[in-house]
C-alpha positions as CSV (number, residue, x, y, z in Angstrom):
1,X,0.0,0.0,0.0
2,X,1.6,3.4,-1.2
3,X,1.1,6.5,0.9
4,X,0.8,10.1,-0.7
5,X,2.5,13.4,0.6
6,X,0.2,15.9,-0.9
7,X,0.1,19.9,-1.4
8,X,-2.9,21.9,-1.6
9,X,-3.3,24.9,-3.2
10,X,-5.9,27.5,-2.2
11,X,-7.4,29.0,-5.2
12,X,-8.6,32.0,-2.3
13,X,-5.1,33.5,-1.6
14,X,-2.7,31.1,-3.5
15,X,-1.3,29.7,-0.1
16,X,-0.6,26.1,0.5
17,X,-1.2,23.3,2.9
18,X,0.5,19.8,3.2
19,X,-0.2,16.4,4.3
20,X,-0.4,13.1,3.8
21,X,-3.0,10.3,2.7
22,X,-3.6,6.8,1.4
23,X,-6.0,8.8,-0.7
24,X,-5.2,12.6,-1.6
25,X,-8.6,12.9,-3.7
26,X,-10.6,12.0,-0.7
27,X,-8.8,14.3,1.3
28,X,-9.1,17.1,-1.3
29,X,-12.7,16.6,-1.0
30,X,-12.7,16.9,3.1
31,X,-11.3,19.8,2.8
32,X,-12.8,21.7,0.0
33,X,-16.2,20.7,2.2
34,X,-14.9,22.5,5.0
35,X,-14.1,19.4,7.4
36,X,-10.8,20.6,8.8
37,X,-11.0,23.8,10.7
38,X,-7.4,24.7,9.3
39,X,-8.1,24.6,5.9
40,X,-12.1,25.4,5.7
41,X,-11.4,29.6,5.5
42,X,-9.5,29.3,2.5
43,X,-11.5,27.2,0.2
44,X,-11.5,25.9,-2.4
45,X,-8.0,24.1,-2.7
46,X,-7.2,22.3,-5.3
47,X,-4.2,19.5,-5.9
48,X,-0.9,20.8,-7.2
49,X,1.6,17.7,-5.8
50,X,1.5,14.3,-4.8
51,X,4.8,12.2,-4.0
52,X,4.6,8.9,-3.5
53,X,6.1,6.6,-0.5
54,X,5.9,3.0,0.7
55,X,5.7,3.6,4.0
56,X,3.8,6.1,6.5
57,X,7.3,6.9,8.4
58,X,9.1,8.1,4.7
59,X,6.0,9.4,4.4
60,X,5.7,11.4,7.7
61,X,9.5,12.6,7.4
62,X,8.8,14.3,4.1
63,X,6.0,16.0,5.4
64,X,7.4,17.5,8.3
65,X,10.3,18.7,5.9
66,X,7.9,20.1,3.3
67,X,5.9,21.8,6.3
68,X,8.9,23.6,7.2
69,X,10.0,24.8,3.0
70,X,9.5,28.4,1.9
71,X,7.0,28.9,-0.9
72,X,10.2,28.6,-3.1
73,X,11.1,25.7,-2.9
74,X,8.0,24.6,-2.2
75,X,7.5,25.9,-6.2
76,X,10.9,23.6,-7.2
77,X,9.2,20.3,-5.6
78,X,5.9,20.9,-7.3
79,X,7.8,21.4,-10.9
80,X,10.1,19.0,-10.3
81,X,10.0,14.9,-11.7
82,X,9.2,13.9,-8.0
83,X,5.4,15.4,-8.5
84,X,3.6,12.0,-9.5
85,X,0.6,14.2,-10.1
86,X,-0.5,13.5,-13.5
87,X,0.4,9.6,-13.1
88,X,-1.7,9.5,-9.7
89,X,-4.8,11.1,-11.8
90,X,-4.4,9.1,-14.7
91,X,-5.3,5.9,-12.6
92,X,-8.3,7.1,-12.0
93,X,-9.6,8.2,-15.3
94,X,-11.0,5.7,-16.6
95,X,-12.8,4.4,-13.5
């Protein structure tokens, strides 16, 4: 079972938020419908990264990093080969 380090986007002020899911689409959803208090004032977000891990502690680790990364080089992780974005949608597009 992969799990996903994720950044949101909000499309209200550009700033971002990141975390980390077994399911970044589900978690896009909770909270573009305002279930996290953090996240429900600048809605709606929507999904500029995903990097993929096999387990919750590489998983966990990158987060913290990416928690503590100016916008810049927040910027040069989601344009960089690392951002499994487009694969991770693709998976799902013909569901």
């Amino acid at each position: 079972m992969a799990i996903y380090v994720y950044i949101l986007q909000s499309e209200r002020d550009n700033s971002y938020y990141k975390g980390y899911s077994e399911n970044p689409l589900l978690r896009l959803d909770y909270h573009n419908n305002g279930q996290s208090n953090y996240t429900s004032k600048k809605t709606p977000w929507k999904l500029v990264c995903v990097l993929g891990f096999e387990t919750k502690a590489a998983a966990l680790v990158a987060e913290k990093k990416l928690k503590k990364y100016p916008v810049k080089s927040l910027l040069a992780v989601i344009n960089s080969d690392k951002n499994i974005l487009s694969h991770y949608l693709k998976r799902f597009e013909n569901r």
